[in-house]
N, C-alpha and C positions, 0 to 999 in steps of 0.2 A: 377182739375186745371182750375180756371176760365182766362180771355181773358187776366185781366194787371198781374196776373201770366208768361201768357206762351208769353208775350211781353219783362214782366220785364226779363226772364233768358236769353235773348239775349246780353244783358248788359256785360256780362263778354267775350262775342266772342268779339263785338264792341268797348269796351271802352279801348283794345291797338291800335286801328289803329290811333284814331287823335294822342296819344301819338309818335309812330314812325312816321308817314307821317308830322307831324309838328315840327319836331324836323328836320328831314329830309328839310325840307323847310329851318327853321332857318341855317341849314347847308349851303345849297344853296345858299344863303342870304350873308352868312360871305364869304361866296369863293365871290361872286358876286361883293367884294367892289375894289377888284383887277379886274386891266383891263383885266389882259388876258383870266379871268372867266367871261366876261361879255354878253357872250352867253346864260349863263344858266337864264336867265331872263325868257325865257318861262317856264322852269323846275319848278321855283319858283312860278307861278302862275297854273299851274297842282297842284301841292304841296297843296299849300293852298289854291285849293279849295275843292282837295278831302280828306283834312283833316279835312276843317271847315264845311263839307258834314259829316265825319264821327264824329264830335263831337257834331254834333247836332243830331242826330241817338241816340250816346252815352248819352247825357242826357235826350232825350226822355224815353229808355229803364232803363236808372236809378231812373227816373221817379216813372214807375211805377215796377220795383222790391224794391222802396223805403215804397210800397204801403202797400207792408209783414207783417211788421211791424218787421218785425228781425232782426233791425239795434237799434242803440240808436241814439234817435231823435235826441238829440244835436250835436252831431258829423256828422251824417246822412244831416243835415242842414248846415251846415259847407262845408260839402263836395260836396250838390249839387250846393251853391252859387258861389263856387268859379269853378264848371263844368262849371254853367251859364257865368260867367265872361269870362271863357275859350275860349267856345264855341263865346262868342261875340270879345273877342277879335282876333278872327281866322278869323271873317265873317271881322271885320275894314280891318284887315290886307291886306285880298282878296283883298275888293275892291280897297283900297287905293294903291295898286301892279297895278291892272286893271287900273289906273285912272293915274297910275305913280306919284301920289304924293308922295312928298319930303321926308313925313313921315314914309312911307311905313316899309322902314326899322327898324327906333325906335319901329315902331308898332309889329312888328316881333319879335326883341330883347325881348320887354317885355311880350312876347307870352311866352317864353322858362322858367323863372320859375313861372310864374302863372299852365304850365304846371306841374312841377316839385311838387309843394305842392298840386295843385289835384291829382296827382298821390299818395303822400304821404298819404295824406285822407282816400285816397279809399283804400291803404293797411294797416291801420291803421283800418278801418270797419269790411276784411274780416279778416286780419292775429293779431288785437290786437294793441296796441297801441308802443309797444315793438319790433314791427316786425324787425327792421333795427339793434336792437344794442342787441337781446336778446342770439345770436349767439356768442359773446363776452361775453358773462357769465359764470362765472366759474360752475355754477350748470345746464348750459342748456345741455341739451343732447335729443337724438330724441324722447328717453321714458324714462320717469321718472321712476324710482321705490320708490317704499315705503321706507323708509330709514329704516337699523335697529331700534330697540326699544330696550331698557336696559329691562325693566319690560312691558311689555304686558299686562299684567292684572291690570296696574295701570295707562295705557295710556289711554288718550280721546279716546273710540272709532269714531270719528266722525273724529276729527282733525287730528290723529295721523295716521289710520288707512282708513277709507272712503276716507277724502278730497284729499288725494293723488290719488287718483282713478281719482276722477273727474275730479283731474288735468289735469291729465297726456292723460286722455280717452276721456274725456267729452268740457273743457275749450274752447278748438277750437272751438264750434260752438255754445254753450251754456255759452255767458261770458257776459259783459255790453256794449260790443260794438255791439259783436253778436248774436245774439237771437234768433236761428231757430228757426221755431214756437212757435214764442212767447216763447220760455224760457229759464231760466238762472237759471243754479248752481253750481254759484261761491258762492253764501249767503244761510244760510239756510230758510230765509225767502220765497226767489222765488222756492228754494226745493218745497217746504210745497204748493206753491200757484201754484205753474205747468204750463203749457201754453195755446196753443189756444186750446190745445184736452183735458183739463182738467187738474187732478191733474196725476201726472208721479207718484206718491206711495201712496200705502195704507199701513202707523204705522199697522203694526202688521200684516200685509196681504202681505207674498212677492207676493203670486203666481197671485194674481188678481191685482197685481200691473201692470199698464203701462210700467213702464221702466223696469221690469222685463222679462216679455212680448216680449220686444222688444230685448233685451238684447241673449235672449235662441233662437227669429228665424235664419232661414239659414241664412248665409254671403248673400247670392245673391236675398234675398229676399228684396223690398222696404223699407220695414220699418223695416228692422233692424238696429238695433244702435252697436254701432256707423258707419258711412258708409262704405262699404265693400273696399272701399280705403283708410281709415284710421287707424291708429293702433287699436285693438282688443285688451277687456278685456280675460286676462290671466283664465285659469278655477278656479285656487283658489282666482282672485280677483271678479268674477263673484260669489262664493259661500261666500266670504266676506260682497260682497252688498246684498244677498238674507238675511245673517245671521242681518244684522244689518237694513234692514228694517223690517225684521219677528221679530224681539224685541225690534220696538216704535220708529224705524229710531229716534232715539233721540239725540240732540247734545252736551250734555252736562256730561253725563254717563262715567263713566270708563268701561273700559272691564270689568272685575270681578261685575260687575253691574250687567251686563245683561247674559240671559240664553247661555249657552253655551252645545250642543250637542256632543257628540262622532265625529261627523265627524267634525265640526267648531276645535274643540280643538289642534289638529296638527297643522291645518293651522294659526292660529293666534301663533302658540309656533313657526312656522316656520319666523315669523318676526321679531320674539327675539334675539335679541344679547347681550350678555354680556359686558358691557362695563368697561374692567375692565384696567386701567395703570398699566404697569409693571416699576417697579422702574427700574433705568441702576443701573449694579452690579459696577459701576463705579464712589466715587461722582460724583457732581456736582460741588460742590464749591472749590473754592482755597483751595489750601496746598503750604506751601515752602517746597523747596529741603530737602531732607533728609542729616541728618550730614553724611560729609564724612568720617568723623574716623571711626563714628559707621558702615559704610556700609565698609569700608577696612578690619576690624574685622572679618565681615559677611563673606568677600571673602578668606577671608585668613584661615577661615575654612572649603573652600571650598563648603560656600554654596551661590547658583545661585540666583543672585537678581537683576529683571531687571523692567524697566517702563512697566506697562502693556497697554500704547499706546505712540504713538508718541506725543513728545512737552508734557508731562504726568509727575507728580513728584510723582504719584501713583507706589508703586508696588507690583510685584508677588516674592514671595518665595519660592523655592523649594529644596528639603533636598537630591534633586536624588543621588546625587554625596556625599554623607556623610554616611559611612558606620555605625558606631554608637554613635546615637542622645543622648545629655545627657542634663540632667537640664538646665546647663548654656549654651547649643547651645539655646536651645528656651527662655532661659531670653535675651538673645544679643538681643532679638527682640525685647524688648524692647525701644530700643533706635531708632526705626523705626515706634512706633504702630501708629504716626498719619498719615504717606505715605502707611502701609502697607494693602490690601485690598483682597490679595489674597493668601492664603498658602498651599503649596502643599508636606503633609509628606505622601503620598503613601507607601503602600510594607515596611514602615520603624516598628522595633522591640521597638514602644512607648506604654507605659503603661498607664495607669489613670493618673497617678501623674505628668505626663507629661504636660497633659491637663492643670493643673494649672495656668502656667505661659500665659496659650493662652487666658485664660479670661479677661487677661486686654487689648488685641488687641480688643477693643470692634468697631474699622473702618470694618471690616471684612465681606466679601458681601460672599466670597468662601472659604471653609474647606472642602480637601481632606485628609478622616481618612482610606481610603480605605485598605483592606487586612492590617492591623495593629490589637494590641493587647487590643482597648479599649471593654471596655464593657459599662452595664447601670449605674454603678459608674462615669466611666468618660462622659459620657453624661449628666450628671445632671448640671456639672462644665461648661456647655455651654449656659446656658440659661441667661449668660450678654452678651453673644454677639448677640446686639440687632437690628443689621445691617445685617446679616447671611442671605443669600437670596439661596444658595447652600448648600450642606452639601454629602458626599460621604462618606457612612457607608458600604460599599459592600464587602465583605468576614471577617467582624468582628464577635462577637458574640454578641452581642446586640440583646435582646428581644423587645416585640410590648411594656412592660412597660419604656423600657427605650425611647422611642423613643416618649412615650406619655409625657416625661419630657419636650421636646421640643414645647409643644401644644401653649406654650402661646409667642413666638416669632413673632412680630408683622410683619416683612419682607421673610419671612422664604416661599419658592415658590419651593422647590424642593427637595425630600432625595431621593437619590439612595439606596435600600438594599437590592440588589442583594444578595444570597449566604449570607444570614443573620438567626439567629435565629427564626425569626417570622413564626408562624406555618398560615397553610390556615387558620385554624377556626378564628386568632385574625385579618386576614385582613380584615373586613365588619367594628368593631369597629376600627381601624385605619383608612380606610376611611370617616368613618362618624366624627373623629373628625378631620381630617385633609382635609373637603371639599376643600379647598381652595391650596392646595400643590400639587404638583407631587409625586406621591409615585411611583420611578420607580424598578419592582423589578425585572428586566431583563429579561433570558431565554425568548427570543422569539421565535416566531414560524415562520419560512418561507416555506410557503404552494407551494407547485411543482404542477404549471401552466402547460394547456395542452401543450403550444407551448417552455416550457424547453425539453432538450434533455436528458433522460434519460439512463444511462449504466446499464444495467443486467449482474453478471456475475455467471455465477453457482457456485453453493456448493464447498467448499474446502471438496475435498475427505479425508477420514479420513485413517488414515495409521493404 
């Protein structure tokens, strides 16, 4: 460290005191215009002189930390003229307080935001130009993470993957306002060109890289990066940056681009998210009220038909209360199929031919066929309802052939078939054509934790 170095780091002790002591003044000043504060007239020249003492200190020492070169010069300029200004206007005010001139006061008032926008400057140099409103951002948070990725292997690695790193790790000290030693990687231009101690990466070379280097020494070491009181790369965003400099730190590449190791390959599949919209089992759009004769009909054979939400012309159907279902119970429904969205014939004694009449309910998001009579015949009769997002086949007979009738229903997110036909050996080929569905086929397992309480009771003796 040479001598306008260890001058310039004084700058950040000294450059609050003119701010509070002259603001403290300006205070002094405003009480001072009332008589009965007309005492503090000496307070006010204390004030402002060990303020306009302490702001000429302050731009000395900013002076020469301005010297680094680790600011942007334009802004850096900006912010010592208006120091200078500062600092001048604190020395009028002194003396023109000392001299009791008229002016004194005006000189003072407009001491306070000349103050206010050098301060703004100078947090604007160390904290970004955002420092004041970035806190109010819906995306600001203390640490940024990498966001999911839909596909990984199709995302920039650079933009998608890295620059987030940098953001979140690197930006605070290494930006266009800030530039420790000389360097900035916010662009990959200044990447590539490095700072005052050279290039920070060697394409193709993590390990003899500089910022790699730095990255792997102790926290408590000097020259480790990021500073040991700043947030810390994560260990798989640290094996992110070794992977993506070790193959041509490149910025334009997709993942699937570049080589990918045993070890890299979790961790990037570990970014991945599927991003997939599940449709509501609910339309969307308008419906009018369902005719009232037709739903008097419904009730008066005793079957339960209600809105499936509130303020809703949508509804559910359900057969609980109807001991036995015949043809024309399920054509009544007819006269309901554009309201109707949910139907629930559970435990009921319906056969295939039943089905019939349910294929023209093509609004239909939920069909509960559950412990009923259908098989892979009446499954076949389901593939217009093209809306079907549920489906409840659980204690029927239905095989894995009938179930692969259903393959091409384009909303279709879930069959239960619990207590069904389907033997283990066909479930590999029902999930491989049914990627995209739940196939839930019950019988769970609840595995007895050491901290459950267990009852042993011995043998029933035998008589």
């Amino acid at each position: 460290m040479n001598f306008s170095e260890l001058i310039g780091h004084f700058h950040p002790l000294l450059v609050h005191l003119p701010i509070g002591i002259l603001l403290l003044a300006a205070l002094f000043q405003l009480l001072a215009l009332r008589p009965k504060y007309a005492s503090m007239h000496a307070a006010i020249s204390i004030a402002l002189f060990w303020g306009m003492i302490s702001a000429v200190l302050s731009c000395i020492t900013g002076y020469f930390l301005s010297l680094s070169g680790d600011y942007d010069d334009e802004l850096i300029d900006t912010h010592t003229w208006f120091a200078i200004a500062t600092a001048s206007i604190s020395l009028i005010a002194y003396l023109f307080h000392r001299w009791e001139n008229e002016f004194a006061k005006w000189v003072i008032l407009l001491m306070v935001p000349m103050i206010f926008v050098t301060g703004h400057l100078g947090g604007s140099l160390t904290h970004g130009s955002d420092y004041l409103t970035k806190g109010f951002s819906k995306d600001s948070t203390v640490e940024k993470e990498i966001k999911p990725i839909a596909d990984v292997q199709e995302a920039n690695a650079y933009a998608d993957i890295i620059r987030p790193i940098f953001e979140s790790k690197c930006y605070g000290c290494h930006n266009k306002s800030k530039k420790k030693g000389k360097l900035r990687l916010d662009e990959p231009e200044f990447i590539l060109k490095g700072g005052k101690d050279g290039k920070v990466i060697k394409p193709g070379n993590a390990e003899e890289s500089d910022m790699m280097k730095r990255l792997l020494l102790p926290r408590n070491e000097e020259d480790h990066m990021p500073p040991k009181e700043k947030p810390q790369l994560k260990d798989n965003e640290i094996e992110l940056m070794h992977w993506w400099i070790a193959t041509g730190a490149t910025f334009d590449k997709k993942t699937k681009d570049l080589d990918q190791s045993e070890k890299i390959k979790p961790i990037l599949l570990s970014l991945q998210k599927e991003v997939k919209k599940i449709p509501p089992d609910i339309p969307q759009n308008m419906v009018e009220k369902a005719d009232e004769k037709a739903l008097q009909k419904l009730k008066q054979r005793g079957i339960v038909v209600l809105p499936v939400a509130q303020n809703s012309n949508y509804l559910t159907v359900n057969f609980i209360t109807v001991d036995s279902i015949t043809y024309n119970d399920i054509a009544l429904l007819q006269s309901i199929k554009k309201q109707l969205v949910w139907l629930n014939l559970s435990g009921k004694k319906i056969s295939n031919t039943l089905l019939t009449p349910i294929t023209q309910l093509v609004n239909l998001t939920r069909l509960q066929l559950d412990n009923t009579l259908i098989t892979d015949q009446g499954l076949a009769t389901l593939r217009s309802l093209i809306n079907l997002q549920y489906l409840n086949l659980v204690g029927t007979k239905v095989t894995a052939n009938g179930i692969m009738q259903l393959k091409g229903l384009p909303k279709l997110q879930a069959i239960y078939i619990y207590k069904t036909f389907i033997t283990a050996a066909e479930w590999p080929a029902l999930k491989s054509n049914f990627r995209n569905v739940t196939l839930d086929t019950g019988g769970y397992y609840v595995p007895i934790l050491e901290t459950d309480t267990t009852i042993v009771k011995p043998p029933k003796k035998k008589n």
